[in-house]
C-alpha positions as CSV (number, residue, x, y, z in Angstrom):
1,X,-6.1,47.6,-43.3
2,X,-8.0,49.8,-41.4
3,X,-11.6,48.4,-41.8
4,X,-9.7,44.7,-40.5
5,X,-8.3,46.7,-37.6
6,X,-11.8,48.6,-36.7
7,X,-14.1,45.2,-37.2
8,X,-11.2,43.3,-34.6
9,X,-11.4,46.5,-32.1
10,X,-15.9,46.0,-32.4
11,X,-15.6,42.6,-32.2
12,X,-13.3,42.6,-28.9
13,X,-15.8,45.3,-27.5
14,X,-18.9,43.2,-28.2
15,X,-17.1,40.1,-26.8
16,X,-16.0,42.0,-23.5
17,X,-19.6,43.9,-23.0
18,X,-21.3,40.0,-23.9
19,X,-18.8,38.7,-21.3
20,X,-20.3,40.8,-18.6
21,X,-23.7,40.5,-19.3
22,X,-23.6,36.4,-19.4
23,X,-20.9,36.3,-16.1
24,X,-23.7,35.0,-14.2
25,X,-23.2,32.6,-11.2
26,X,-24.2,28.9,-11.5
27,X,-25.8,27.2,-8.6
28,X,-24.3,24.4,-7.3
29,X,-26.4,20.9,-9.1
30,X,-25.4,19.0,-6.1
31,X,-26.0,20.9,-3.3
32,X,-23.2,20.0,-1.6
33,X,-20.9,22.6,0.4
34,X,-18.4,20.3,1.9
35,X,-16.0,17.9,0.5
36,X,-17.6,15.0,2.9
37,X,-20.7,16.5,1.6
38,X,-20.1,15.2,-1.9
39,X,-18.3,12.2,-0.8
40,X,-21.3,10.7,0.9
41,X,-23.8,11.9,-2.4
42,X,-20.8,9.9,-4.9
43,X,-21.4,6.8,-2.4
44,X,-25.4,7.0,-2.5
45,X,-25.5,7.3,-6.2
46,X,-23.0,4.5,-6.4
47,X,-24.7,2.3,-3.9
48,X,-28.4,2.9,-5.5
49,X,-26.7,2.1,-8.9
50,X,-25.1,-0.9,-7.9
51,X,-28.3,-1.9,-6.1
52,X,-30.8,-1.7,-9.5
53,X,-28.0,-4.0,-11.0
54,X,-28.4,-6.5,-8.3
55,X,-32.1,-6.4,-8.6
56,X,-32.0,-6.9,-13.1
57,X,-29.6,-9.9,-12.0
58,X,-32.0,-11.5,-9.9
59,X,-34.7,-11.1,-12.6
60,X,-32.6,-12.4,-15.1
61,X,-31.4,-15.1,-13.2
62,X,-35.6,-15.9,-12.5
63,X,-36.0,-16.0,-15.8
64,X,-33.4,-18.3,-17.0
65,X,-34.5,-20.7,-14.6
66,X,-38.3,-20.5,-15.9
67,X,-37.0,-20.8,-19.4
68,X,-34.8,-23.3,-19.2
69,X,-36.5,-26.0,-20.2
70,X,-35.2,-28.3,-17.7
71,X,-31.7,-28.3,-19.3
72,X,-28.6,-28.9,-17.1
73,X,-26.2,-25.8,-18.9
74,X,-29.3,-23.7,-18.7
75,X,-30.1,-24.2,-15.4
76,X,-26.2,-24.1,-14.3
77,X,-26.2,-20.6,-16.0
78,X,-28.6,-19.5,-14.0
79,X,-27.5,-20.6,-11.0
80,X,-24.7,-19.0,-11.6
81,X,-26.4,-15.7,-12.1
82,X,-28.1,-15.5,-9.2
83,X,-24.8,-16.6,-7.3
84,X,-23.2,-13.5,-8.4
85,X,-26.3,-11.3,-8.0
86,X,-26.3,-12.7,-4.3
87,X,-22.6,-12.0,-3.6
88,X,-22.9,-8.1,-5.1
89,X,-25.9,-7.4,-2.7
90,X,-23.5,-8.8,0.1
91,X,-20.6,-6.8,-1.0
92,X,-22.5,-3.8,-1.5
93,X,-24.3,-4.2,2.0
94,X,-20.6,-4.5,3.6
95,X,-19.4,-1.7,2.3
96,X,-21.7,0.8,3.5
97,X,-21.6,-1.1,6.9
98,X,-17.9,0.0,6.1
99,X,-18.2,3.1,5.5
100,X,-20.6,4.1,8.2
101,X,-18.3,2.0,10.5
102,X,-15.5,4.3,9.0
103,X,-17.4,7.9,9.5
104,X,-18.2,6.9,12.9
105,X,-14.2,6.5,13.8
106,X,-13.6,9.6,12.2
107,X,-16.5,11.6,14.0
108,X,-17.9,12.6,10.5
């Protein structure tokens, strides 16, 4: 009983002394301080995201085109494709007119 008891009391003293050596502070990853700060970095990576997917839908849509083969489903489809790429790139342009729109209001 007593060995238990002394291995639990060395155990809590190595955990409390390893505590305070690795309490070390963490730098920020994003370097933001404010909350509009981070806000803004969420939209960019958002934005830039959103924009690489537009760009792969335009390639795709290239691509079925050239390899259709001149058939009308085929060439539907990728008309289709690069109708939606066209309208993301439009929706993604308007909402950062939006938001800068929406920053300048607000005096941010």
């Amino acid at each position: 009983m007593k060995k238990i008891f002394l291995l639990l009391l060395i155990g809590i003293i190595f955990l409390g002394i390893a505590g305070s050596v690795f309490a070390v502070q963490v730098p920020n990853p994003l370097g933001t301080t404010t909350f509009s700060a981070l806000i803004q970095k969420i939209i960019d990576t958002v934005t830039t995201i959103i924009e690489s997917l537009v760009i792969i839908m335009v390639l795709y849509a290239g691509i079925l085109f050239v390899t259709s083969g001149g058939s009308p489903a085929q060439i539907d489809k990728a008309k289709h494709a690069l109708l939606y790429a066209i309208i993301g790139a439009a929706v993604i342009l308007a909402a950062k007119g939006i938001i800068e729109i929406i920053k300048s209001v607000l005096g941010v």
